[in-house]
FIGU-535947 format. One record per atom (N, C-alpha, C, O, CB): residue in three letters; residue number from 1; atom name; chain; x, y, z. Coordinates in nm, 4 decimals. Each point is the difference from the previous one (the first is absolute). Glycine has a CB too. Example, Ala and Ser with C-alpha at 12.3 -4.5 7.8 and 13.67 -1.06 7.14 Angstrom:
2
('ALA',1,'N','A',(1.3190,-0.5690,0.7800));
('ALA',1,'CA','A',(-0.0890,0.1190,0.0000));
('ALA',1,'C','A',(0.0900,0.1200,0.0000));
('ALA',1,'O','A',(0.1036,-0.0019,0.0665));
('ALA',1,'CB','A',(-0.2928,-0.1154,0.0581));
('SER',2,'N','A',(0.1542,0.2223,-0.1966));
('SER',2,'CA','A',(0.0820,0.1190,0.0060));
('SER',2,'C','A',(-0.0770,0.1090,0.0730));
('SER',2,'O','A',(0.0509,0.1108,0.0169));
('SER',2,'CB','A',(0.0675,-0.1736,-0.2314));
//
This chain:
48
('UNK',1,'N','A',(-5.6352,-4.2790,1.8977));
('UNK',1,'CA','A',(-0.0596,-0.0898,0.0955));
('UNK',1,'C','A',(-0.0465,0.0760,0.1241));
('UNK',1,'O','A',(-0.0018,-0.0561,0.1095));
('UNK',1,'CB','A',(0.1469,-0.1292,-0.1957));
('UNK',2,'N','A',(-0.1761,0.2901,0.0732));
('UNK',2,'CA','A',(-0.0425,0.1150,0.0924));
('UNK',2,'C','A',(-0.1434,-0.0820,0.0742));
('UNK',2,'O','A',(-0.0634,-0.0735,-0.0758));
('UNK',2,'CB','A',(0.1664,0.3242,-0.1024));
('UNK',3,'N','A',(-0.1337,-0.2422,0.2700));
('UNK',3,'CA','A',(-0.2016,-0.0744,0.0695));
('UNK',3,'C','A',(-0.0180,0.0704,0.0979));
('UNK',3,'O','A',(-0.1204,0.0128,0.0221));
('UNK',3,'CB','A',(0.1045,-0.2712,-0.0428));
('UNK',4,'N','A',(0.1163,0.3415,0.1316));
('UNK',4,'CA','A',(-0.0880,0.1046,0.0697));
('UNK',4,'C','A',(0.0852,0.1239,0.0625));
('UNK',4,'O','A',(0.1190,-0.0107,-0.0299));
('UNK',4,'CB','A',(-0.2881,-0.1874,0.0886));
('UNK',5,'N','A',(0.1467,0.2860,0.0016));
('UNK',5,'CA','A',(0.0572,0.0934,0.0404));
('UNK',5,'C','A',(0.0558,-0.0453,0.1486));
('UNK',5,'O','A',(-0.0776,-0.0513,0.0806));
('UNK',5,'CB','A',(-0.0674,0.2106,-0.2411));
('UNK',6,'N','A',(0.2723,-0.1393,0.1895));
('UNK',6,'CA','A',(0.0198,-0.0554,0.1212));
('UNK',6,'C','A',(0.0037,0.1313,0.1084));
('UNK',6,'O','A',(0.0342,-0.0285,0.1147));
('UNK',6,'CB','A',(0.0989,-0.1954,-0.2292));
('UNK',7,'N','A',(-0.1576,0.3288,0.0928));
('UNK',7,'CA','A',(-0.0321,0.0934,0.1282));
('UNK',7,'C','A',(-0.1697,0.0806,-0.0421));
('UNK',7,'O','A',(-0.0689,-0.0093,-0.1016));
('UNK',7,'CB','A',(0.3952,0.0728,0.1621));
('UNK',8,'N','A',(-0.3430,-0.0027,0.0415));
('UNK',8,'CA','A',(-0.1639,0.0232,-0.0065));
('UNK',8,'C','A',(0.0146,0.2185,0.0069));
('UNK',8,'O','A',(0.0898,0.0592,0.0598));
('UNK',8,'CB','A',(-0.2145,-0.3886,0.1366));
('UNK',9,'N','A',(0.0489,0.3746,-0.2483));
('UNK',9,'CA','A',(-0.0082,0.1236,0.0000));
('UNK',9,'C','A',(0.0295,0.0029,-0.1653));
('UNK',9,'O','A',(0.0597,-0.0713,-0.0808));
('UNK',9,'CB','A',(0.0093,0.1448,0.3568));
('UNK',10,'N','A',(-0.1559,0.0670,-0.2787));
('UNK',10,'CA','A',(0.0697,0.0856,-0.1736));
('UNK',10,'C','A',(0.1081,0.0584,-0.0084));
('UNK',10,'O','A',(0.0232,0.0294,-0.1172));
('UNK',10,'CB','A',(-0.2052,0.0351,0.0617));
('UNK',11,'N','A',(0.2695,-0.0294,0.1331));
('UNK',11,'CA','A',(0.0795,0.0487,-0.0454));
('UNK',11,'C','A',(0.1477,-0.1429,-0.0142));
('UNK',11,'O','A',(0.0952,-0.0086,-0.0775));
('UNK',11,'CB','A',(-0.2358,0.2889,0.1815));
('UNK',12,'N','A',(0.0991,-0.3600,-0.0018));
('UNK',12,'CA','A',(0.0896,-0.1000,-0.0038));
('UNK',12,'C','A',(-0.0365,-0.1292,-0.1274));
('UNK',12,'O','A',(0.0666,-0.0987,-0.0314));
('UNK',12,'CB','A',(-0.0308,0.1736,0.3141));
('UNK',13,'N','A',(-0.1431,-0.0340,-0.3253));
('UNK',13,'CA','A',(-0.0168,-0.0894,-0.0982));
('UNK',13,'C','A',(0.0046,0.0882,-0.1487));
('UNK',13,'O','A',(-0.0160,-0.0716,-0.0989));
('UNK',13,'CB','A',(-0.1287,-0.0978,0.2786));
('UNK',14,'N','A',(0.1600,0.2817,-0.2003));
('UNK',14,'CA','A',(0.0707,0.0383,-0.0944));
('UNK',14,'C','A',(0.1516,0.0112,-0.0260));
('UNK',14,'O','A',(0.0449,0.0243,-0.1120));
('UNK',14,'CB','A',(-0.2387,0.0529,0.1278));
('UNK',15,'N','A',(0.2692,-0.0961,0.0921));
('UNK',15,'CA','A',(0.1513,-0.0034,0.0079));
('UNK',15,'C','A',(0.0119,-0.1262,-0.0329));
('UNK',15,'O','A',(0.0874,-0.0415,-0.0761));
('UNK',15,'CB','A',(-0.0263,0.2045,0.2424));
('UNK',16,'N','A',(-0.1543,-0.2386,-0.1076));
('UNK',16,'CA','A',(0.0496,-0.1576,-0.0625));
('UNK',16,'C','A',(-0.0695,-0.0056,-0.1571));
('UNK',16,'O','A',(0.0536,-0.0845,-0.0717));
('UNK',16,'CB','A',(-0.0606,-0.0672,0.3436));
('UNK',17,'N','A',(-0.0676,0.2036,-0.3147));
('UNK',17,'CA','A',(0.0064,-0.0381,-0.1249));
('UNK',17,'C','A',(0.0618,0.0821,-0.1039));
('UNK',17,'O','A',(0.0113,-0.0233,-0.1204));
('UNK',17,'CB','A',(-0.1857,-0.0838,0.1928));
('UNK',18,'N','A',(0.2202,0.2283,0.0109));
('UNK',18,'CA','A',(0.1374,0.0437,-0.0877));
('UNK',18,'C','A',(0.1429,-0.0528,-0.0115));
('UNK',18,'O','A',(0.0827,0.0126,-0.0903));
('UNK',18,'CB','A',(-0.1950,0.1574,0.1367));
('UNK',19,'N','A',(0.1173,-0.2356,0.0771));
('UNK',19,'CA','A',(0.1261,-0.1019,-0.0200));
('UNK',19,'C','A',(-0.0074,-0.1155,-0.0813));
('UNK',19,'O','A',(0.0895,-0.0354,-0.0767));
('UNK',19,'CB','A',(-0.0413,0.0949,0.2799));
('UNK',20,'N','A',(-0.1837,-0.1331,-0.1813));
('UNK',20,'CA','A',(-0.0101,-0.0848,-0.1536));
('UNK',20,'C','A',(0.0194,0.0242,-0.0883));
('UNK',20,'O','A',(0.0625,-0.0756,-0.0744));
('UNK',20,'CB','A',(-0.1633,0.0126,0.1151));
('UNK',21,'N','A',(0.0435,0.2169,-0.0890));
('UNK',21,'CA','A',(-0.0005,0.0311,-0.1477));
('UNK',21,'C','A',(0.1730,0.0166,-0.0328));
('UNK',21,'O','A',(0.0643,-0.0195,-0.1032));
('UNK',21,'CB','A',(-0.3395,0.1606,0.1012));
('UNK',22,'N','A',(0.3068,-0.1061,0.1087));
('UNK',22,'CA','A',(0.1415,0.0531,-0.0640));
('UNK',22,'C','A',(0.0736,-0.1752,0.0545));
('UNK',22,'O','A',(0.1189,-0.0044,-0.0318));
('UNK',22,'CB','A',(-0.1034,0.3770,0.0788));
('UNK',23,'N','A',(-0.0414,-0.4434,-0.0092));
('UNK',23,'CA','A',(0.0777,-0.1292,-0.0065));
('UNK',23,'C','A',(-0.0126,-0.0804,-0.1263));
('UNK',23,'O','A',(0.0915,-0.0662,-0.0489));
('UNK',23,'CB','A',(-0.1200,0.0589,0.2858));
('UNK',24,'N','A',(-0.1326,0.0227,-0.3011));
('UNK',24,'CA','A',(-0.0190,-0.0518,-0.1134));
('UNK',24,'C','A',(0.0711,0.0752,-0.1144));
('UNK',24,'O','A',(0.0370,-0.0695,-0.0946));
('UNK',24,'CB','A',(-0.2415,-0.0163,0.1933));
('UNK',25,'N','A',(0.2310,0.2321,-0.1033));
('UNK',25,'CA','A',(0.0312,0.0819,-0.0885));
('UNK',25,'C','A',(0.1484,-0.0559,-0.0274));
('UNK',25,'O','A',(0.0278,-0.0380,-0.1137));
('UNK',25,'CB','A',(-0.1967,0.2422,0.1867));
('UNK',26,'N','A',(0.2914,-0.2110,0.0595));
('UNK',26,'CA','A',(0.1020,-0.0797,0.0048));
('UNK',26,'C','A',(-0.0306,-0.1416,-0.0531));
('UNK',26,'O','A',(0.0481,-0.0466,-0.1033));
('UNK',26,'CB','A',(0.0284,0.1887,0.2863));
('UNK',27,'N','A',(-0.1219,-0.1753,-0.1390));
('UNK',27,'CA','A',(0.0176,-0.1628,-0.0552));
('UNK',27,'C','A',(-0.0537,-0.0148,-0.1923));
('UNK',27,'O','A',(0.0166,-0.1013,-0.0680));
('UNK',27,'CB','A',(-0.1017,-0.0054,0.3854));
('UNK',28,'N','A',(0.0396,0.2004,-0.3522));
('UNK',28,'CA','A',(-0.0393,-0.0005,-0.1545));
('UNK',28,'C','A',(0.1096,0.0524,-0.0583));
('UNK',28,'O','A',(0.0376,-0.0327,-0.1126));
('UNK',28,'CB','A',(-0.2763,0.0637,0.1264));
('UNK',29,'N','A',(0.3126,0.0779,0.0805));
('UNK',29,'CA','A',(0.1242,0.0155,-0.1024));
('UNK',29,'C','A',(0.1270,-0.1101,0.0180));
('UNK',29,'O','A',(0.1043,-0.0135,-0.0639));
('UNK',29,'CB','A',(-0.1652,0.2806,0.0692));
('UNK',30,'N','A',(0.0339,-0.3020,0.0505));
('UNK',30,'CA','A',(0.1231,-0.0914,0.0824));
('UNK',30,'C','A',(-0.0145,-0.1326,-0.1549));
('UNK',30,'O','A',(0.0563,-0.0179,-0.1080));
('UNK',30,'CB','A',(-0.1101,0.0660,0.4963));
('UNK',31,'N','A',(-0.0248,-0.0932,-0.3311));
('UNK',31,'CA','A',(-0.0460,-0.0907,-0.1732));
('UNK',31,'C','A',(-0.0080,0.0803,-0.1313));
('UNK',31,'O','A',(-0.0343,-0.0619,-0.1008));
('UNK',31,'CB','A',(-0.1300,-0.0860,0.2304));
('UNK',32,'N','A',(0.1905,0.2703,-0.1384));
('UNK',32,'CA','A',(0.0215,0.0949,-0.1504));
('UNK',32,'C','A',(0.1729,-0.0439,0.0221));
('UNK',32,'O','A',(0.0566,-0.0623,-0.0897));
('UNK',32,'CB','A',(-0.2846,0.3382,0.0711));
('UNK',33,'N','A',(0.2878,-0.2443,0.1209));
('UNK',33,'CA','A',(0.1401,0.0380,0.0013));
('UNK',33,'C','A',(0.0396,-0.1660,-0.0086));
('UNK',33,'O','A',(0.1220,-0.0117,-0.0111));
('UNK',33,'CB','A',(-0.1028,0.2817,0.1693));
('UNK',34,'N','A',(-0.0720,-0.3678,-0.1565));
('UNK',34,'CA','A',(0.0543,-0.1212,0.0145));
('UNK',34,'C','A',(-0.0218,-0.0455,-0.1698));
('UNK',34,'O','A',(0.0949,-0.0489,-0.0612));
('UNK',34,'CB','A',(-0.1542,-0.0018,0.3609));
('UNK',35,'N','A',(-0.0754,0.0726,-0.3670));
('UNK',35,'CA','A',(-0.0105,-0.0172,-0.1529));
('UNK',35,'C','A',(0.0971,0.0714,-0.0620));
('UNK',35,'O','A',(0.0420,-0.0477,-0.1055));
('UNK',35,'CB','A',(-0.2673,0.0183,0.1089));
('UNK',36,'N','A',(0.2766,0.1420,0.0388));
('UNK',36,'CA','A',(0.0430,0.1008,-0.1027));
('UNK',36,'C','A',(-0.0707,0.0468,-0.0790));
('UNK',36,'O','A',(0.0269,0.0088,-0.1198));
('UNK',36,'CB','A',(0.1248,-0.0857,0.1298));
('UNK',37,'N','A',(-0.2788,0.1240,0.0562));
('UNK',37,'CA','A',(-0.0748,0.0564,-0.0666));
('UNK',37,'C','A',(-0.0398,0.1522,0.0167));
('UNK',37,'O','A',(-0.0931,0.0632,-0.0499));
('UNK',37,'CB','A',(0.0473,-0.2884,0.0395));
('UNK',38,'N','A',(0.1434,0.2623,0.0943));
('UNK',38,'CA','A',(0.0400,0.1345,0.0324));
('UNK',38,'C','A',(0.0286,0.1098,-0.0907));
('UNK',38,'O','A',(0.1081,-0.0333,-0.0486));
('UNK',38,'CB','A',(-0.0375,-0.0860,0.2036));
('UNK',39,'N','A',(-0.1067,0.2413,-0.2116));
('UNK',39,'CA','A',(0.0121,0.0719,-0.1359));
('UNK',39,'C','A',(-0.0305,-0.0400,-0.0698));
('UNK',39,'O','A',(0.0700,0.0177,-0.0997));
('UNK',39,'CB','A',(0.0447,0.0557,0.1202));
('UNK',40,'N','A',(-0.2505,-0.1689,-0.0417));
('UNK',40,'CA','A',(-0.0342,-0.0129,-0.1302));
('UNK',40,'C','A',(-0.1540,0.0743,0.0147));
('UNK',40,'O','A',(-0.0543,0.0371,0.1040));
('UNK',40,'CB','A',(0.2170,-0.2786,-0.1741));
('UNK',41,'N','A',(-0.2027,0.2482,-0.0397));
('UNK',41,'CA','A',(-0.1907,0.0320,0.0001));
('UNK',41,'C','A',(-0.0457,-0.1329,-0.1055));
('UNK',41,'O','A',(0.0611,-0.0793,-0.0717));
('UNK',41,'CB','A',(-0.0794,0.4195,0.0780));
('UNK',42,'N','A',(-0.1534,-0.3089,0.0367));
('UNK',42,'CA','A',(-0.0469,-0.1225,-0.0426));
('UNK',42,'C','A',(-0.0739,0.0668,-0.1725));
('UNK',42,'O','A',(-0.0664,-0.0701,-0.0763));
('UNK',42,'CB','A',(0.0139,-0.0735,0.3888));
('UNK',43,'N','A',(0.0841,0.2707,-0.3332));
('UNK',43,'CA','A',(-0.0338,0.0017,-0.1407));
('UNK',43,'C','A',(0.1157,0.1519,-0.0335));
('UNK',43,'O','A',(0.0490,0.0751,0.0844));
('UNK',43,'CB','A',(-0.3707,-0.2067,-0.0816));
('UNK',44,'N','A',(0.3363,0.1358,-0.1439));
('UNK',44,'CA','A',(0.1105,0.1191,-0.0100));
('UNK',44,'C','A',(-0.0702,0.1357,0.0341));
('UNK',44,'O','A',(-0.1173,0.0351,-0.0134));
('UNK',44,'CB','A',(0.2569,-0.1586,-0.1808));
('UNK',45,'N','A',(-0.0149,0.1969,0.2489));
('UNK',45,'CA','A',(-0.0532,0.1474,0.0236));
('UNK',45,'C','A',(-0.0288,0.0925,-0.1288));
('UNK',45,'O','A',(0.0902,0.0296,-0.0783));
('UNK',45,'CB','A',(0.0472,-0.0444,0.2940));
('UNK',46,'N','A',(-0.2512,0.0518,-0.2289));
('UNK',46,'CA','A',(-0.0198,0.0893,-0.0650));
('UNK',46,'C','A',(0.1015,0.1516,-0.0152));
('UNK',46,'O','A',(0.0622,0.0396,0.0985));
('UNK',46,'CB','A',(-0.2794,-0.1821,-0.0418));
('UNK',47,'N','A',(0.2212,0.1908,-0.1427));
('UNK',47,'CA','A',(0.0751,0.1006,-0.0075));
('UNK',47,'C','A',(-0.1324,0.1286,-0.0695));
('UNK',47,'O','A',(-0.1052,-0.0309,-0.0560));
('UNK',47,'CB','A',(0.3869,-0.1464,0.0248));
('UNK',48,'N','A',(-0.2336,0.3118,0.0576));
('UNK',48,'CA','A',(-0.1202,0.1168,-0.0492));
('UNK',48,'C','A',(0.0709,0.0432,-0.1131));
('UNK',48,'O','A',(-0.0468,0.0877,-0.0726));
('UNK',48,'CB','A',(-0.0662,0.0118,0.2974));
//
C-alpha cells in the first residue's frame, strides 16, 4: 500500500525504498514461517 515518498532528495529516497524492500522481504517470510512453508522448494532438486 506504498503511494508516495515521504522525504524529498535521492539519497533520502533511496533509504526509504530500501527500508520497504527489506520490510516487504520480512513480511513475506513472516507468512512462509506462519504456513510452514519454510524448507520446502516448489519443484525437486536436481542432482548431477
Amino acid at each position: 500500500s506504498f503511494r508516495k515518498y515521504l522525504c524529498r532528495g535521492t539519497v533520502n529516497v533511496l533509504a526509504e525504498s530500501t527500508m520497504i524492500a527489506i520490510a516487504h522481504n520480512i513480511n513475506k517470510l513472516h507468512r512462509k514461517i506462519q504456513s510452514g512453508k519454510i524448507g520446502q522448494h516448489l519443484f525437486e532438486l536436481k542432482t548431477a
